[in-house]
DSSP file (Angstrom, degrees, kcal/mol; ACC not computed):
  #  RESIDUE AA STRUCTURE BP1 BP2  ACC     N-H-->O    O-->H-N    N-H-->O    O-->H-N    TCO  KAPPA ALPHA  PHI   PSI    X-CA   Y-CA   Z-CA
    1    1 A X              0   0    0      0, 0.0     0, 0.0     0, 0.0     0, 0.0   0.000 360.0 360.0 360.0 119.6  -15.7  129.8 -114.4
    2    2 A X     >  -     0   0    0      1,-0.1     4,-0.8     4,-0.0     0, 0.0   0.154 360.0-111.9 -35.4 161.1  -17.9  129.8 -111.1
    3    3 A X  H  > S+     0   0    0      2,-0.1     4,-2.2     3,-0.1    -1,-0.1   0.650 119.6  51.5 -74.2 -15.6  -18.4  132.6 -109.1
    4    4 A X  H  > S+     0   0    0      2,-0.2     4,-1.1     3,-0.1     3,-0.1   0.996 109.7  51.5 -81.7 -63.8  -16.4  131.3 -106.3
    5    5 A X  H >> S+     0   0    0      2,-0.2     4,-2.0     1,-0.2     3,-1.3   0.933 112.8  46.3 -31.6 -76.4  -13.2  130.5 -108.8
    6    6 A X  H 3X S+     0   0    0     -4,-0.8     4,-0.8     1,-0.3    -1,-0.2   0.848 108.7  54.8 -59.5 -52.8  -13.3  134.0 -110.1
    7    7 A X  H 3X S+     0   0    0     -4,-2.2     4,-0.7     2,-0.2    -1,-0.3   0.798 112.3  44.8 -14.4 -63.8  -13.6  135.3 -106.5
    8    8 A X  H XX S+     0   0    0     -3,-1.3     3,-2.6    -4,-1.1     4,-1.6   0.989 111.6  50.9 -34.5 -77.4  -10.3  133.3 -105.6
    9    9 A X  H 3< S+     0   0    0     -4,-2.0     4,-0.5     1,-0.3    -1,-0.2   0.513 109.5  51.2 -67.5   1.8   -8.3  134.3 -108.6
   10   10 A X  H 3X S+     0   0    0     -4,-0.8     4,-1.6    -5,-0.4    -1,-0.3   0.806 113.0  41.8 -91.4 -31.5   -9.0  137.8 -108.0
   11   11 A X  H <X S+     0   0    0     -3,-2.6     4,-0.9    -4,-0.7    -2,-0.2   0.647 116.8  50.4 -79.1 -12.6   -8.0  138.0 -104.4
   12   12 A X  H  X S+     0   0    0     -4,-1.6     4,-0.7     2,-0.2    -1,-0.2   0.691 114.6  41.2-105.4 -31.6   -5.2  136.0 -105.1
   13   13 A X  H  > S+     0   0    0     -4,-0.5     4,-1.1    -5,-0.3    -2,-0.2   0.709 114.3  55.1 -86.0 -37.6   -4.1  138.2 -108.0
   14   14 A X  H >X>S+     0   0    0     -4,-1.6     4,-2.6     1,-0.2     3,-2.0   0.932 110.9  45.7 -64.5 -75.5   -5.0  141.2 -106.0
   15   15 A X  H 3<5S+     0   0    0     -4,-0.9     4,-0.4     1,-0.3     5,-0.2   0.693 110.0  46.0 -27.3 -37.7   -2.8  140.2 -103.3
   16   16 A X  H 3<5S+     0   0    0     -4,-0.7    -1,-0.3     3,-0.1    -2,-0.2   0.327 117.8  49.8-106.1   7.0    0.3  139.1 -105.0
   17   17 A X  H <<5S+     0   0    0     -3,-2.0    -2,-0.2    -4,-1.1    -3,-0.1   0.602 137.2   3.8-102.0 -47.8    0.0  142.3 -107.0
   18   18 A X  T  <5S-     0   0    0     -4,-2.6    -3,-0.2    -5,-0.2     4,-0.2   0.661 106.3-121.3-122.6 -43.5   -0.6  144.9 -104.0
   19   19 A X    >>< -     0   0    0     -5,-1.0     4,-1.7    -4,-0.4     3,-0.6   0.024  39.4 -65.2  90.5 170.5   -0.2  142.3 -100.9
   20   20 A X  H >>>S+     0   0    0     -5,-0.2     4,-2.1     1,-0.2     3,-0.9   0.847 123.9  56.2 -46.4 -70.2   -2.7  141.6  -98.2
   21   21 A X  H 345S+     0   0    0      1,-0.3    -1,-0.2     2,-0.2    -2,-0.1   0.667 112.8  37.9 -21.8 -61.4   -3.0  144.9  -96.4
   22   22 A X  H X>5S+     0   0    0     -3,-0.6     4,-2.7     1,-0.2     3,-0.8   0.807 110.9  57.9 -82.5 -31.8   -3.9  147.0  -99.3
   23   23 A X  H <X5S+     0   0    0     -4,-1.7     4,-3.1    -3,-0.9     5,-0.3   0.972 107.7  49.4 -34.9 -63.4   -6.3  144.3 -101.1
   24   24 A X  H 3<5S+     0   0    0     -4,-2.1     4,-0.5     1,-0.3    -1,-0.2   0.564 111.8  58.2 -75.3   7.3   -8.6  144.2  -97.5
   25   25 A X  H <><S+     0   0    0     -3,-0.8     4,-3.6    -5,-0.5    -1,-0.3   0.833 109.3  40.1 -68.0 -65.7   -8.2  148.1  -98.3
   26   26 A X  H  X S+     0   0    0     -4,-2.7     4,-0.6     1,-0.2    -2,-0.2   0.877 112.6  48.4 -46.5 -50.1   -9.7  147.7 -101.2
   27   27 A X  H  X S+     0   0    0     -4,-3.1     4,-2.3     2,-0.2    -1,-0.2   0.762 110.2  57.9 -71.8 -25.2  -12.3  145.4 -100.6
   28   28 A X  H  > S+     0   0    0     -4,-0.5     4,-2.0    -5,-0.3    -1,-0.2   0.972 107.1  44.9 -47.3 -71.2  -13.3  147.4  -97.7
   29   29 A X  H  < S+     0   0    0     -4,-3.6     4,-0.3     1,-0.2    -2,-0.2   0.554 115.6  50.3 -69.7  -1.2  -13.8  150.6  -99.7
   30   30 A X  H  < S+     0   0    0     -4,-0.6    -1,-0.2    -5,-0.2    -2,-0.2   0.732 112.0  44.0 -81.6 -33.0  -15.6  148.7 -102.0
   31   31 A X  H  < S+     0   0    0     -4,-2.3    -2,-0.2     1,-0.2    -3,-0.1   0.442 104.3  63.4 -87.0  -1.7  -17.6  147.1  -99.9
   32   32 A X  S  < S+     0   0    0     -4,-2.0     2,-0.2     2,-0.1    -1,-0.2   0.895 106.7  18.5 -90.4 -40.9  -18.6  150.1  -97.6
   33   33 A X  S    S-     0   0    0     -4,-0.3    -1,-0.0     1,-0.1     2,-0.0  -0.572 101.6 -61.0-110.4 158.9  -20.5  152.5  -99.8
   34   34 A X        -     0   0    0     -2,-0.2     2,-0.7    -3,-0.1    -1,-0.1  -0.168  46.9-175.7 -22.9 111.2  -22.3  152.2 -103.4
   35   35 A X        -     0   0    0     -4,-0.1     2,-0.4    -5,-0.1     3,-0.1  -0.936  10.1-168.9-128.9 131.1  -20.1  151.3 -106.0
   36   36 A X    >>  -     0   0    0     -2,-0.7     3,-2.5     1,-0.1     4,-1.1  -0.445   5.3-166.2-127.4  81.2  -21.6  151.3 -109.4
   37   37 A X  H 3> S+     0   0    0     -2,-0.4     4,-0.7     1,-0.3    -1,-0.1   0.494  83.1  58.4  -6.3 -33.4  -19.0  149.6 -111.7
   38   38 A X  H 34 S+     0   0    0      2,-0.2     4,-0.4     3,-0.1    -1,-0.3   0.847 110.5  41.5 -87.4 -45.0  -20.4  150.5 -114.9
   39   39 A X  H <4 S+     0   0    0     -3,-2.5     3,-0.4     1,-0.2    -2,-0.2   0.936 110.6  59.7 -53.9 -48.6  -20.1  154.3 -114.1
   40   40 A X  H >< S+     0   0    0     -4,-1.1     3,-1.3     1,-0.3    -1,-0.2   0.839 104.9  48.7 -25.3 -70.6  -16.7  153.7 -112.6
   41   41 A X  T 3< S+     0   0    0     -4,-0.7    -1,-0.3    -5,-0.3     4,-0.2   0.359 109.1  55.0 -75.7  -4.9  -15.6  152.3 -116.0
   42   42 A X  T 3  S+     0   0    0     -4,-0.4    -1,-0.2    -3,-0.4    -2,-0.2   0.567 111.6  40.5 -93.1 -18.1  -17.1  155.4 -117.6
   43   43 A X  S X  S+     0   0    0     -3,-1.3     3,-0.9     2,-0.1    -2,-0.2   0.235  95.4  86.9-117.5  -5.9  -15.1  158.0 -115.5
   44   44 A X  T 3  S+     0   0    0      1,-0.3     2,-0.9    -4,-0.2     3,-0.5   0.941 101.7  20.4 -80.1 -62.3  -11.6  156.0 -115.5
   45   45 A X  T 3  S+     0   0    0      1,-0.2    -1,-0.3    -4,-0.2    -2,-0.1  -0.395  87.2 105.2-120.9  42.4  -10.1  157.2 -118.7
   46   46 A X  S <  S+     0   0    0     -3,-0.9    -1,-0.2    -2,-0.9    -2,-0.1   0.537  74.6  62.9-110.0  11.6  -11.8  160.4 -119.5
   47   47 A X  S    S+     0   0    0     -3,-0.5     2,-0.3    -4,-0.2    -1,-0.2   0.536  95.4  84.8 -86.3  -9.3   -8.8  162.7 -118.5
   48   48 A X  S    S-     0   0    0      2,-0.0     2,-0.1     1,-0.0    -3,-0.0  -0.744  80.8-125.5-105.0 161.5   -6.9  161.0 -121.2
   49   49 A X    >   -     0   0    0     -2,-0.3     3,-1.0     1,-0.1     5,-0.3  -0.403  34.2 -97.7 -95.8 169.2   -6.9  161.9 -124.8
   50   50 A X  T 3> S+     0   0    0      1,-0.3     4,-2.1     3,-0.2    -1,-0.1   0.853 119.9  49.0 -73.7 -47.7   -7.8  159.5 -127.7
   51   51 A X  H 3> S+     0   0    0      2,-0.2     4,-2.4     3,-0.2     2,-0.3   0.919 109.6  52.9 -68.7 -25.5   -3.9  158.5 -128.7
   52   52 A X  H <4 S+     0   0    0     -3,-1.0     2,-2.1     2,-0.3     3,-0.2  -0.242 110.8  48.4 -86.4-151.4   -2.8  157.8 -124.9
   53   53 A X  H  > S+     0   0    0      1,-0.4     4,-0.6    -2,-0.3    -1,-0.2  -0.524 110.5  49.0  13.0 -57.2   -5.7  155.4 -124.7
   54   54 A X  H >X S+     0   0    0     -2,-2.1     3,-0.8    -4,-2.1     4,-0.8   0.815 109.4  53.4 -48.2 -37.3   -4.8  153.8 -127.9
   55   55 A X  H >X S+     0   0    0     -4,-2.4     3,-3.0     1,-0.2     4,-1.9   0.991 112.4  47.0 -79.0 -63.0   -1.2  153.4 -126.6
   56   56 A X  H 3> S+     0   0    0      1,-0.2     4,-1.5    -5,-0.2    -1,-0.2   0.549 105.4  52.7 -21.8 -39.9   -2.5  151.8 -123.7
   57   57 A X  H << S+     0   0    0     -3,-0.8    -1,-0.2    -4,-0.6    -2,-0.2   0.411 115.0  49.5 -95.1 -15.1   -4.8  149.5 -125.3
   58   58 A X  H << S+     0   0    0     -3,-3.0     4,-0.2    -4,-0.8    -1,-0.2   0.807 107.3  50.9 -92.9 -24.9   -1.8  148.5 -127.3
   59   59 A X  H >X S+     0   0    0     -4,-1.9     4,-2.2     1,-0.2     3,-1.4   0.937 104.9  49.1 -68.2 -47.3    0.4  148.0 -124.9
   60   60 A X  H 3X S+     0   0    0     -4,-1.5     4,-0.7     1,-0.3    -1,-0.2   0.478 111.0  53.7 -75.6   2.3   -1.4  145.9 -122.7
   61   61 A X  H 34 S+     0   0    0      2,-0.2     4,-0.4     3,-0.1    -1,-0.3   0.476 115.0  46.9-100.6  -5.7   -2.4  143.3 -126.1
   62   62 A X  H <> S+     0   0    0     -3,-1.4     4,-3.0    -4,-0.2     3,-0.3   0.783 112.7  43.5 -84.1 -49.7    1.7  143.3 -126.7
   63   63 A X  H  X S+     0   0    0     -4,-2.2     4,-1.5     1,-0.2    -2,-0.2   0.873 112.7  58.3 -68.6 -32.6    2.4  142.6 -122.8
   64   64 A X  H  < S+     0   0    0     -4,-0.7    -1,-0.2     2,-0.2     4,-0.2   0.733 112.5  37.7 -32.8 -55.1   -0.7  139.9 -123.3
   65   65 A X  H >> S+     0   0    0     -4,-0.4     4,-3.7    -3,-0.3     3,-1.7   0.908 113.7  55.4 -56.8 -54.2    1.4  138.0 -126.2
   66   66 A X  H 3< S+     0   0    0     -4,-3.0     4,-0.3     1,-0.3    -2,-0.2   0.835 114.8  42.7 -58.1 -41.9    4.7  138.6 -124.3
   67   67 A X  T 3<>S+     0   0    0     -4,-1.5     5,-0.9     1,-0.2    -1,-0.3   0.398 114.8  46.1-100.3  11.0    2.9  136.8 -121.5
   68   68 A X  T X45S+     0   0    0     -3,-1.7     3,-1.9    -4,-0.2    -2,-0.2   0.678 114.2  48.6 -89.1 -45.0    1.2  134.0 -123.5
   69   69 A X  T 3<5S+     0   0    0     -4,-3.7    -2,-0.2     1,-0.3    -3,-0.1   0.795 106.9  59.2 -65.1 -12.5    4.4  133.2 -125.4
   70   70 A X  T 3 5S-     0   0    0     -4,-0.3    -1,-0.3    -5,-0.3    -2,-0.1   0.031 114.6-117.7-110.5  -2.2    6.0  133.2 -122.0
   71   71 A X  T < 5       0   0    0     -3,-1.9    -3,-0.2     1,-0.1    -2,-0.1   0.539 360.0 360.0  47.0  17.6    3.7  130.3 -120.8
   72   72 A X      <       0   0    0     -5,-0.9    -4,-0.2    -6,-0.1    -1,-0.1   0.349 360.0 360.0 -72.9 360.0    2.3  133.2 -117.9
């Protein structure tokens, strides 16, 4: 996958997920200040405890099937 493809499908996913307004929100506040992704991803899920994170991680590989069997 290009960068340009991945670009698309992200705005395009962001968008039909949130709609225009709040996407160029997003991309704004990403794009105004520092963002360091990795750190970001370090900090998301450390207010939850070790079973909710597991439920999560399970849920979203069951909704993953649901939407592969589902031709999504």
């Amino acid at each position: 996958m290009t960068d340009t493809v991945l670009k698309k499908s992200m705005v395009q996913h962001l968008i039909a997920n949130f709609g225009h307004m709040q996407t160029e929100r997003f991309i704004s506040l990403i794009t105004k200040e520092p963002f360091d992704y990795t750190e970001w991803r370090r900090d998301l899920y450390e207010d939850m405890t070790v079973e909710e994170l597991s439920k999560k991680a399970m849920d979203n590989r069951k909704n993953k099937r649901v939407a592969q069997t589902q031709g999504a």
